[in-house]
Every structure is written in structure tokens, then in C-alpha cells.
N, C-alpha and C positions, 0 to 999 in steps of 0.2 A: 179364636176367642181367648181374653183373657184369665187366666188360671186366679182363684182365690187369692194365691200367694202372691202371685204379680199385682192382684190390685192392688191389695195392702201396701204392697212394697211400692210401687207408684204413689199411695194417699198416705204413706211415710213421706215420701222426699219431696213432695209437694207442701206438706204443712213444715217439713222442716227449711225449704225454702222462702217460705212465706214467713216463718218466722225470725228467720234472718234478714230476710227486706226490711222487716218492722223494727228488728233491732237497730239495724243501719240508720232509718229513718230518725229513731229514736235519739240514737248516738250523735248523727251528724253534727246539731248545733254545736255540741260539745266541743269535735274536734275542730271544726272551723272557730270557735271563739279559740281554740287554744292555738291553732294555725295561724290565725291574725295578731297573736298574743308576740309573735316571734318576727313581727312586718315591722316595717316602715310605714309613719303617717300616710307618705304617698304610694308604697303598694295594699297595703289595706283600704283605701280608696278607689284602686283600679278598676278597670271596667274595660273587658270582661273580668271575673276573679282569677286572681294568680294563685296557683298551686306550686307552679315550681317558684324560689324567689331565693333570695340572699338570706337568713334567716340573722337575727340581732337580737344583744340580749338589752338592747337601750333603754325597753318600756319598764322593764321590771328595776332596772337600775333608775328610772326617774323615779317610779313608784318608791321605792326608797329613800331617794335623794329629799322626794316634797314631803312623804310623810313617815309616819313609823307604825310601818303595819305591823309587825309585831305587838305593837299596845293595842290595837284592830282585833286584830285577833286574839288576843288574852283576851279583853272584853265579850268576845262573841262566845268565846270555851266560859267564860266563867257562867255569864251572865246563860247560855242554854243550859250547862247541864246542872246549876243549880235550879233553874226553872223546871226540867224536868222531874230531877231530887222531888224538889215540891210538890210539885202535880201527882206524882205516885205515889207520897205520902198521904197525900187528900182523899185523890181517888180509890186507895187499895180498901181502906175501910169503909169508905162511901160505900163503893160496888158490893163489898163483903155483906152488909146488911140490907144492898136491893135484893140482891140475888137469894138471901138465905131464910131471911125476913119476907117477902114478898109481901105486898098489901095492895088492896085495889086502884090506893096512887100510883104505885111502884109506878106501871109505864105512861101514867100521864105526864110522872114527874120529867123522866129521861128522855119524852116527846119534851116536850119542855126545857130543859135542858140543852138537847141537839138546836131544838128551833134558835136562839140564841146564838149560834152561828152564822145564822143568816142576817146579822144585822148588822149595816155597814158599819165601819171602825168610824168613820168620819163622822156617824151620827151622834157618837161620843166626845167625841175629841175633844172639844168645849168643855165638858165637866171633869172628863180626868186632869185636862192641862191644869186648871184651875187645884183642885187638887193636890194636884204633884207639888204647884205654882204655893200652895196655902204649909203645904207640911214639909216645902223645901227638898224637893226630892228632883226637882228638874236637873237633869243630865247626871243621874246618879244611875248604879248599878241595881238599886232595889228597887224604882220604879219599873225599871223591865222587867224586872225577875216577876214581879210581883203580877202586874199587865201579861206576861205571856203565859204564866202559871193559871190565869184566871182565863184566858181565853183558849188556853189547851185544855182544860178539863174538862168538855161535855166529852169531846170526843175519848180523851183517856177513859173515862167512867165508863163510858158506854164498850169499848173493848175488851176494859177487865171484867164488868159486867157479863158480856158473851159468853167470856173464858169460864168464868166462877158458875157461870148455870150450865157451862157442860160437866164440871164436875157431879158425880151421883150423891148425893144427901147423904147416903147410907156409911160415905167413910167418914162425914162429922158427926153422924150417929157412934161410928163405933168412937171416935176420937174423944168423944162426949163421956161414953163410958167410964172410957180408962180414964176419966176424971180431966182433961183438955180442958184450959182456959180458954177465952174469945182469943186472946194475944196468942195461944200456943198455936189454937186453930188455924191462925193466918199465918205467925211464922213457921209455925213446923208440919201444916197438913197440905195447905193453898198455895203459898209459895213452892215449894218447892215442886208440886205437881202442874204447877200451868209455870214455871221459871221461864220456861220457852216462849209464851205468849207476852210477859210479861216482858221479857226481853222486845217482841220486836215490837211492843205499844210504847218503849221507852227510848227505843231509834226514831218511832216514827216522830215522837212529841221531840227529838231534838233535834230533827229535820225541819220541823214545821216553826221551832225560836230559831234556829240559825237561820233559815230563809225570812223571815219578820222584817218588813221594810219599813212597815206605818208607821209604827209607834217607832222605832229605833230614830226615824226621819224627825218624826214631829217631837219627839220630847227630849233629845241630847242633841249636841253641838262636838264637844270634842271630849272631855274628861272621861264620861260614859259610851262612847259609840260604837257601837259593832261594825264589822267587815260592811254589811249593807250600807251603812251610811257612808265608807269609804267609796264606797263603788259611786253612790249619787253624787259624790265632793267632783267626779270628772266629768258630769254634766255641769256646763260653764256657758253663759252668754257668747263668748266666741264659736260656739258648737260641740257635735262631740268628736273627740277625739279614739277614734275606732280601735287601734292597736294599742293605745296606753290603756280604753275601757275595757279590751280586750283579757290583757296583762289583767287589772285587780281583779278583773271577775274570774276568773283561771284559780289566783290566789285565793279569792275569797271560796271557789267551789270546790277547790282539792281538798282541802283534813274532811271537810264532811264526805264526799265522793269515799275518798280512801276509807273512811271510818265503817260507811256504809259496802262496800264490798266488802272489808273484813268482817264486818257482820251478819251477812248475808244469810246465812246459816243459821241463825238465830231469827231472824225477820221471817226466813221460808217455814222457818218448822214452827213460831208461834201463830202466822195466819192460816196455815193448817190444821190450828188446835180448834179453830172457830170464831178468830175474828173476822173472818171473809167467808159466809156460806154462802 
């Protein structure tokens, strides 16, 4: 018979195995786009796949040679984390008066709000181009800022929302006392006690403008365009080219990757405060 301990220790190494599989799974495209990133046209085409192979830095050197991903990229840094800037601008005070304020709208509004997600981009697309097209903003930097800031916000509100009604009432009662403005309440009571949640809803909203294909696609050409619209420039009527699409997408997904592992910490410990129950 199995002892207490044994089984634990069995349904230990079983869930830690299983959660290593999943990791793996999870990881792989990953490393095979960055494995392909390092082929040749014709071993990235192989069949069966090549693991072992001559490894080249060609793709990345044409990817340079045709464009200047560097301006790719500034675009994609400037153009997300000023959208996020914005969006937590909007949302901290929004949330601040669902959650403190509450009224019998309150959650029809932020039902309302969330639903608004669900609505295809493409069912827009017409009126914004027009738009952009009338106040001269096509392939400018503020038309996206402004488009991603507007489409990250239910979800932003509604996180910091979570966060602000875990807080207890009672320390902007006592904060109230000591004579606390609305402005001192949020930068010096709220902030700094949900900073952690607050941190990872502001990775999450510059994950969600750097991966942004629609609009980056439909409303710039070259002036304004981010890493995504780089990545679409290698789909071409001659087909796609697997190790060069391989390469920009590699570049386009490494600062965010890396930015996000260094932030990890910050992401684990704000969905722990209560944006994930």
C-alpha cells in the first residue's frame, strides 16, 4: 500500500511533469520560429523538419539590408507605451469613481463597456479611415495612439476596477479625515497600495498595442508603422518566405518577450491582488 507521503510525492511529480509538457507545448512555436529564423529558404522548407542544419545570419541581414527596422520599432515603443500612458490615465479615475461611488448603473455600465470588445474591428473600419482620411491623421503616430487607447480601455477599467473594490473603504474613510483630496486619495492611498496590480494591467495593455495588427495594417503604410505591419511587408504574391518571416517575427517578438520576463514579478503579484479570481 501506498503511504500518505508517497502519494503526495507521486501527485507532486506528476502535476510537475504535466506542467512542464504544457510549458513545452506552449514554448515550442517559439523556438521553432526562432530555429527557422537561423535556415535557409531551402532548409526551412524541408520535409521532414531539419533540427540539425548550417545555421546563417542572411535573414536578419536582408531584413536590414530592405528595411530599417530600427524606425519599426521606435514606432511600435513609442506608439504602445504612450497608448498605455493614456489608457491608465483614463481608466485610474474612471475605475476610481465605479468602485467608490458605486450606483445601480455602475455594472450595467462596465457590462457595457466589456461587450464592446466583442465587436469586429472590420465593422468600423469605414468610419474611422474616413476620419483619420478627414483630420489628416492617416499614417500618423496619434491615430494609433489614440485607436489603441480606445480599444484597451474596457478591459483596463475593468481591472483596475477589481483592484480598487478590493481595497476596504475604511482607509479612504480614515484618509478623508486627515482631510485627503479626491487627487491625494488616488495618488497617495490607491496607488500605491494596488502599484502591483496596476503594474501588471499596464504590461498587459502593452502587450495587447504591440501585438495590434488591424489597425497598424489598415491605417499606415510607412511613416507610422509598427513591427506588425513589418512582419505583413514579407507576405508578397510570390509567396511566403518562411526563414526571412521567420527572422522579423523573432525581432518583432523579442523587446516585448524580454520586457515581459523582466516583468514577471510584477504581472504574478498584481493578478494575485484580484484581477484573476
Amino acid at each position: 500500500m501506498m503511504t500518505l507521503k508517497q502519494s503526495r510525492r507521486l501527485q507532486s511529480v506528476l502535476l510537475g511533469t504535466l506542467s512542464w509538457l504544457i510549458a513545452a507545448l506552449i514554448f515550442f512555436p517559439i523556438f521553432w520560429m526562432v530555429l527557422t529564423s537561423f535556415k535557409t529558404e531551402i532548409d526551412a522548407f524541408a520535409t521532414p523538419p531539419q533540427f540539425i542544419f548550417t545555421p546563417t545570419l542572411e535573414n536578419y541581414l536582408h531584413i536590414q539590408e530592405r528595411s530599417d527596422y530600427f524606425h519599426f520599432a521606435w514606432n511600435s515603443v513609442l506608439i504602445s507605451f504612450s497608448a498605455t500612458i493614456l489608457c491608465l490615465l483614463i481608466s485610474v479615475p474612471a475605475a476610481y469613481s465605479m468602485a467608490f461611488f458605486e450606483t445601480k448603473r455602475t455594472k450595467s455600465t462596465l457590462l457595457w463597456m466589456l461587450s464592446t470588445k466583442m465587436l469586429p474591428p472590420v465593422g468600423v473600419l469605414m468610419p474611422i479611415y474616413l476620419l483619420a482620411k478627414s483630420f489628416g491623421l492617416l499614417d500618423s503616430r496619434i491615430a494609433l495612439i489614440v485607436i489603441y487607447t480606445l480599444i484597451n480601455l474596457p478591459i483596463v477599467v475593468w481591472m483596475i476596477y477589481t483592484y480598487f473594490k478590493d481595497i476596504p473603504g475604511e482607509i479612504l474613510e480614515a484618509s478623508r479625515l486627515d482631510g485627503a483630496s479626491t487627487r491625494q486619495e488616488i495618488f497617495k492611498v490607491l496607488i500605491p497600495i494596488c502599484k502591483g496590480g496596476l503594474a501588471s494591467t499596464a504590461l498587459l495593455s502593452l502587450i495587447l498595442c504591440w501585438n495590434e495588427a488591424f489597425w497598424s495594417l489598415n491605417l499606415t503604410s510607412s511613416n507610422a508603422a509598427p513591427l506588425t505591419a513589418l512582419i505583413a511587408s514579407y507576405s508578397s504574391p510570390e509567396g511566403l518566405f518562411w526563414a526571412k518571416l521567420s527572422a522579423v517575427s523573432t525581432l518583432a517578438c523579442a523587446p516585448i518577450l524580454i520586457f515581459g520576463w523582466i516583468s514577471q514579478k510584477q504581472l504574478v503579484r498584481g493578478l494575485s491582488f484580484g484581477a484573476v479570481k
